[in-house]
N, C-alpha and C positions, 0 to 999 in steps of 0.2 A: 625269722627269729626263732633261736632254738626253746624248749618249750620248757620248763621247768619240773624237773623231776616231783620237786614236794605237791605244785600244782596239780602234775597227774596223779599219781598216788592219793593226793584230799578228796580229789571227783570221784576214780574210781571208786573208793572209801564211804561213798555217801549213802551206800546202800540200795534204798528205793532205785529200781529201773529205771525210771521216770526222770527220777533226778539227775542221774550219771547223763543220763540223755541232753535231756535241757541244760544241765552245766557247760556239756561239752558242748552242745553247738552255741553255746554264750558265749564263751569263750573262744570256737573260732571265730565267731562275728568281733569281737575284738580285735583277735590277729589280722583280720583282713580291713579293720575300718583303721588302725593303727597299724602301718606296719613294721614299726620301730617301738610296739612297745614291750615294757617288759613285764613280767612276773613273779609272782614270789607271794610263799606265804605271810601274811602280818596277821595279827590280832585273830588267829584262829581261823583266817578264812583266805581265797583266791584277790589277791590284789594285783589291778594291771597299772601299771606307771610310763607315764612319756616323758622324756625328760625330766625322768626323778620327782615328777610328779604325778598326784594322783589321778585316771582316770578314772577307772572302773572298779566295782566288786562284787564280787557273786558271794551272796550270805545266804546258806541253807537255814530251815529251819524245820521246826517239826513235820507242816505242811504243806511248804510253799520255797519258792526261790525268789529269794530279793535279787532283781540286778539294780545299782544305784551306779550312777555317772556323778562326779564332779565336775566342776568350774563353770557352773548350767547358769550361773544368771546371765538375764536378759534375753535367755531361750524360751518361746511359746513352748508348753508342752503338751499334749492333748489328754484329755480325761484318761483317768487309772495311774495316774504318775501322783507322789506324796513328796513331803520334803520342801523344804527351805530354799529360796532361791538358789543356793551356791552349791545343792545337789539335790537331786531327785531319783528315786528307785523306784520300781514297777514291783508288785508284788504277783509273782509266778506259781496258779498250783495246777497239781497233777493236772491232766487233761486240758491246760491252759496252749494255745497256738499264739504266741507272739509276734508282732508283725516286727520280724527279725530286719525287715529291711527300714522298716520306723526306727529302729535301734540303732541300728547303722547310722544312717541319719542324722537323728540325734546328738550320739557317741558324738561322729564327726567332727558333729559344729560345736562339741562342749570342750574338743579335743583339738583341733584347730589352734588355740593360742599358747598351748601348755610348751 
């Protein structure tokens, strides 16, 4: 899937090293656990969509990187995940190592019926 010009341009734009870093490999774990999704900027931030529906979004913030998944209920999720049964986000700071392949996973099974 081709990659969105605004998406690349917002990561690179994020400033902090750290961040540009961790956005990006967020978002190829997306590419690769979706491979039909798409992207595009909404509401000031990177949103990934399957089927014109929501999966994913990466939301920076002063400290930290939120990745939040939609359509999560009735997914076990393991400690450090916040949110509402129908999506859940992981809160990402500097020197944070994500188990990117828990993500994937995750992602997967919350993306699966979309």
């Amino acid at each position: 899937m081709m990659r969105n010009e605004e998406v690349s341009n917002f990561i690179h734009n994020m400033g902090d090293g750290w961040k540009v870093e961790l956005a990006g490999k967020l978002r190829e774990l997306v590419h690769e656990t979706i491979p039909s999704v798409e992207e595009r900027i909404q509401y000031k931030k990177p949103h990934f969509l399957k089927n014109g529906h929501y999966a994913a979004v990466i939301s920076p913030s002063k400290d930290a990187i939120t990745f939040m998944m939609m359509n999560t209920s009735g997914i076990e999720f393991p400690k450090g995940f916040d949110g509402p049964p129908e999506r859940k986000s992981i809160k990402l700071k500097q020197g944070a190592e994500p188990d990117y392949a828990l993500l994937s996973t995750l992602l997967a099974q919350a993306s699966e019926t979309l």
